[in-house]
N, C-alpha and C positions, 0 to 999 in steps of 0.2 A: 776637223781640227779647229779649235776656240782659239782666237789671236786676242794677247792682251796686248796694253801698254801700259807702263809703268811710269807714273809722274813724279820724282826724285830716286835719286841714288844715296841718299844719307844714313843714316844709322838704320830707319825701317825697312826704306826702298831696296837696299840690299839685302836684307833680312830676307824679303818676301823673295827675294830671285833664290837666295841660300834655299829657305825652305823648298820652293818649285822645283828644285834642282836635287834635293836631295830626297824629295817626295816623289818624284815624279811617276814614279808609276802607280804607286799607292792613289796618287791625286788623282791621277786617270781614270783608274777603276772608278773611285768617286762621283766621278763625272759623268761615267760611260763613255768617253770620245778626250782627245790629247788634248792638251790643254799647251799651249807653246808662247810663248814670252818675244814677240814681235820687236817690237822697242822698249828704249829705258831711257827716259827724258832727261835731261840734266845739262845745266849752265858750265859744268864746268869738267873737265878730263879725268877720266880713272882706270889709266891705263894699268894693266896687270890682273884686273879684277876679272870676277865670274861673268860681268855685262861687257865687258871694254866693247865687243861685235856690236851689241843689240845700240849701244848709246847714241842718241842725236838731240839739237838742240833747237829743234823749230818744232812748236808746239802743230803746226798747221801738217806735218807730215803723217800727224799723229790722229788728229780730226777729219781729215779728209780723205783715211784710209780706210775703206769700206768693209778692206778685210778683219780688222780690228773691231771686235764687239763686246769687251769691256775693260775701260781705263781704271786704273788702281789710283789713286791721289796720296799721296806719303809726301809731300812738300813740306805741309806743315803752313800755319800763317792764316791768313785773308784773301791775299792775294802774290798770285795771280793765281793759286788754287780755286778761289770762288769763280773767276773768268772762265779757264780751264774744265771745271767739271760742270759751269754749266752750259757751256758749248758741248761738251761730251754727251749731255745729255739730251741735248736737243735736235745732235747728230743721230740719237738712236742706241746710242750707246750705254751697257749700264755702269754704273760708278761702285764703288768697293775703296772708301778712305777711312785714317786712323786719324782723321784732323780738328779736335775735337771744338775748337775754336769757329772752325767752319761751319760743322753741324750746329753749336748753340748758335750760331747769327744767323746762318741763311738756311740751316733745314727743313722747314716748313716750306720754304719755294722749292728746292730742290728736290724734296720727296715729292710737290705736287708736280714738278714736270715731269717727273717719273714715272705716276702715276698717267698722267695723258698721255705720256707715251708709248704705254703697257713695260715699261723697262723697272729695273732697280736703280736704285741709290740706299746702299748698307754701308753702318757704319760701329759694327761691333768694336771695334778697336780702337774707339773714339772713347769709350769710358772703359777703366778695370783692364784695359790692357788685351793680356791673354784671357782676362774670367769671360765666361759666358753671362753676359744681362740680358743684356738688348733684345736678342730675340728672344729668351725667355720670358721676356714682358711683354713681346709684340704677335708672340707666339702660345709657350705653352700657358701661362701663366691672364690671358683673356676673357676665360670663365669668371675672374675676380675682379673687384672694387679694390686697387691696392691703397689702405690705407697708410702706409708709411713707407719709405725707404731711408734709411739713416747706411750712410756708410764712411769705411775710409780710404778715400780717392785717390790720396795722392802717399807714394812709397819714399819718395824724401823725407816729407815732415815724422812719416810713420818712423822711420829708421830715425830721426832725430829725435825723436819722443823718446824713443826706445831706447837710446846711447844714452842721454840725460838722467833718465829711470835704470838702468840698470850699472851705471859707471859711475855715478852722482860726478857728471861732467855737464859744464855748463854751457850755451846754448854757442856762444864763436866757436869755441872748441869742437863742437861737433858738427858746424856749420863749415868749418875746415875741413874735416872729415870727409864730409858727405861727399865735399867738390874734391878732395881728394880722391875717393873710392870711383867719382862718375855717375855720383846720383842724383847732383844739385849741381847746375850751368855755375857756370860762371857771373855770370847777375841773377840769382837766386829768388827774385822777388816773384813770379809767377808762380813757386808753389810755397817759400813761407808767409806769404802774402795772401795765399789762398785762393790766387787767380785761379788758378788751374781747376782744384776740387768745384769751384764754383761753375764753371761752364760746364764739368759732369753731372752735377744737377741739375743744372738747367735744362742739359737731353732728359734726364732718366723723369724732370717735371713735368716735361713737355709731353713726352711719350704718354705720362698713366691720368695727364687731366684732358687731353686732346687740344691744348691750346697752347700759345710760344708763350713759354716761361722767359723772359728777358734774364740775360743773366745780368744784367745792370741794377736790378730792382732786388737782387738777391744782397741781403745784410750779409758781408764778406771780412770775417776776422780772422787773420791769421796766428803762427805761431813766435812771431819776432822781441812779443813780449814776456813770457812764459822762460820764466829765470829757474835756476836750482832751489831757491828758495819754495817755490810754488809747487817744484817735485816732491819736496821735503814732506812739504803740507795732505800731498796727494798718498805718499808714504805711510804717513801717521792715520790716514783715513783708513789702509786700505784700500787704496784709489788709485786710476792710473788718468794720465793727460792724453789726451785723443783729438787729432784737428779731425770732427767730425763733419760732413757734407748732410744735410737732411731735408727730408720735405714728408710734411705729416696733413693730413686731411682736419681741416678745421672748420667742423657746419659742411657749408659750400662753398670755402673759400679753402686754400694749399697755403701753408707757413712754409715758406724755405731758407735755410739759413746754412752758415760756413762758420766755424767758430770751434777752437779749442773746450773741449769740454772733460770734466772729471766722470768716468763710468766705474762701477764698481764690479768686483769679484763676479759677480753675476750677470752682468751684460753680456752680451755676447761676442763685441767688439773688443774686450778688456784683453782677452790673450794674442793680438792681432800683434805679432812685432816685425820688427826689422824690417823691410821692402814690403813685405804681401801687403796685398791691398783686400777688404771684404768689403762687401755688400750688406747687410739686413734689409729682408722684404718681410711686409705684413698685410696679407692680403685678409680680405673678410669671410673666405670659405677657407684657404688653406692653411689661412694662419700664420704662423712664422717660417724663414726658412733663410741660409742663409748661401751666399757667393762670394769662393774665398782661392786666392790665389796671386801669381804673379802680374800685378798691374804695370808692369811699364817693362822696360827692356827690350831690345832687338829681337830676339826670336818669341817670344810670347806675344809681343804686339804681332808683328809678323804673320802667327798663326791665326792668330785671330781674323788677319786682313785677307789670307789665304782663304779662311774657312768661308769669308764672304765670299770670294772670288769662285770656290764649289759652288755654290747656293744659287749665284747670279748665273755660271754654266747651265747648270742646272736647270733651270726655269728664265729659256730665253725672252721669252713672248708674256709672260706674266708679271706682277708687280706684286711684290710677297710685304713689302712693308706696310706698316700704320700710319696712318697721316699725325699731324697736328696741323691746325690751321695757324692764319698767319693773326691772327686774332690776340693780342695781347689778353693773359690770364692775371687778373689782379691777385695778387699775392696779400694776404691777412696781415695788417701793419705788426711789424717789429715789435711794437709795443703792446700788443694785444696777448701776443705769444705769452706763455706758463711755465714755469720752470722753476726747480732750485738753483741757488745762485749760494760759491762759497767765496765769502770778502774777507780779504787780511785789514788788518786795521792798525795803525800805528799805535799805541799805547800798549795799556793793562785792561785784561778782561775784568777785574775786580771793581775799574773806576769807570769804564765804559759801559757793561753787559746790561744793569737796567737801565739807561735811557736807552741803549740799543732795538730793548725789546719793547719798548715802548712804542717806539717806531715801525720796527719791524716787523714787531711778533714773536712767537716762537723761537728761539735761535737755538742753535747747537753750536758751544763754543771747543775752537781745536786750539792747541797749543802742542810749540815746537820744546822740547828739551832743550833748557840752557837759554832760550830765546825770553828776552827779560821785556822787553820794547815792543812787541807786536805780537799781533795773536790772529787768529780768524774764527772764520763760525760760519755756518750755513745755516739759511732762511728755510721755513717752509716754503711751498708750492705759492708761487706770486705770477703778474703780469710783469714785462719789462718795463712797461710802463711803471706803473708801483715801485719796482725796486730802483729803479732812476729818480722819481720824486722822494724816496726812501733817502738813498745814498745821499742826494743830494744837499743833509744834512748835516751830512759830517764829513769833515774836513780830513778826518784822520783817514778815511777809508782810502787805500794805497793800490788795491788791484782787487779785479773779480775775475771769477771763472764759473761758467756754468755748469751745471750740474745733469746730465743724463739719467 
């Protein structure tokens, strides 16, 4: 019999007891050998529930039980989860958390004590949710050079895109919503701010360069500015608005970025609505491919955390994951990066468009029906650099959005 313990009882920690509970024999077979739920850590009372027996609140009950050989972390946070698992892990113990804040800051040490201690530390649940990435990058997917991963991280912004674009409702309104339905907390700023999608980058960078992508160093723009008007514009294209998460191979150098961006009819990203979250990978032998599914939620995260928790069963004495070292990976300055870029502009295309392209180059000018005052246009292929020296010419330019 494999003793776990389980470090919160919140929206995933009970998840994963649900799942155990309602898998449980399926899980067994999986394992070869029972799999049984020891303790369930938590500060605070929940009486009536499927854990009320297993609950206690002295984390030392839990580390200094030898019977216990692998702790789940579902807290969430920095701390005291960082304390927590890596005491866990230096008890011998393997670690199996969806905390994805944890893994972008302190992963790299805690996979390497994993590592000397022939143990795991998985953290599939920490990006995508229920999708499978992680070990397919750390696993099937190792024969390849991934040159890209572009995806979309977080299922709030996505469902808010999606309400804007298909209701021509504007961004409080669907910001109501969202925290009405239980998509978007109550201070919303870690995922239309972009926090969120940004530290799943920061793993999924970490992972395919072998070096800590900081997520502090990743250019992080959210969707807080992105009005109905900007829909309108994305409409008349043909185009849909997408808070992309990305990291592309530049030379010998990773560009990573978080930023709203326009994709067209043909991306592959473009039909992505409501919660799902995808992935896009581009490896140099396989090519494209892509990872699509429910990113966030109680039993999809859940599964995910479970499926680690088979895998760690599974492979007591061995260390299945990939490192990255603790080696900071310089990231290609912001400004070096390529891309088109679509800018609205206060005025008339008639009195602005040649000094525009003067300046700019090429343009392709869009224009709103009925819209007398403003117009936009997309650049050819530039540096950010360039279109910042660009813009910074005209006064009239009111908003940008990049262009995938």
């Amino acid at each position: 019999m494999i003793k776990i313990a389980v470090l919160g009882y919140g929206t995933v920690g009970s998840g994963v007891v649900e799942v155990i509970k309602t898998n449980q024999e399926l899980i067994n077979k999986r394992v070869g050998e029972e799999l049984d739920i020891k303790y369930v850590l938590d500060l605070r009372e929940f009486p009536g529930t499927l854990a009320e027996h297993l609950i206690v609140h002295d984390f030392e009950q839990i580390v200094n039980d030898e019977e216990v050989k692998i702790v789940v972390e579902v807290m969430g946070g920095i701390e005291p989860a960082y304390t927590f698992v890596k005491r866990s892990l230096l008890a011998g113990k393997s670690v199996a958390t969806s905390n994805k804040a944890l893994v972008a800051k302190h992963g790299a040490e805690l996979l390497a004590i994993a590592k000397e201690k022939n143990i795991n530390f998985l953290y599939e649940a920490s990006v995508g949710g229920g999708i499978p990435i992680i070990r397919p990058l750390t696993s099937s997917l190792t024969g390849d050079e991934i040159v890209e991963i572009t995806g979309i991280l977080n299922g709030t912004t996505n469902y808010m895109m999606s309400k804007m674009y298909n209701e021509n409702a504007d961004y409080d309104a669907v910001l109501k919503e969202a925290q009405a339905m239980g998509y978007a907390e109550r201070d919303p700023s870690a995922d239309v701010e972009g926090h969120d999608a940004c530290r799943k980058i920061a793993i999924l960078s970490s992972i395919i360069s072998g070096k800590l992508v900081d997520f502090e160093d990743i250019y992080t723009e959210g969707i807080t500015n992105i009005t109905l008007k900007d829909i309108q514009y994305a409409k008349a294209m043909g185009m849909k608005i997408k808070l992309l998460a990305s990291c592309k191979r530049s030379g010998e150098k990773l560009c990573a970025i978080v930023a709203p961006c326009l994709v067209s009819k043909s991306h592959p990203l473009y039909s992505i609505e409501d919660v799902f979250n995808a992935i896009f990978v581009k490896g140099n032998m396989l090519g494209d491919s892509m990872f699509y599914g429910s990113g966030a939620g109680k039993l999809p995260t859940a599964s995910a955390v479970v499926g680690d928790i088979v895998e760690a069963a599974k492979n007591p004495n061995r260390s299945m994951m990939s490192t990255w070292t603790t080696e900071k990976l310089e990231l290609e300055e912001k400004s070096e990066t390529k891309k088109k870029f679509f800018v609205r502009v206060n005025g008339t295309a008639a009195a602005l468009k040649d000094k525009l392209q003067e300046v700019f180059g090429a343009i392709e000018v869009v224009t709103l029906e009925g819209e007398e005052n403003e117009f936009g246009f997309v650049t050819e292929v530039m540096s950010e650099g360039c279109y910042e020296k660009c813009a910074a010419q005209f006064p009239e330019i009111c908003h940008m959005i990049r262009v995938e």
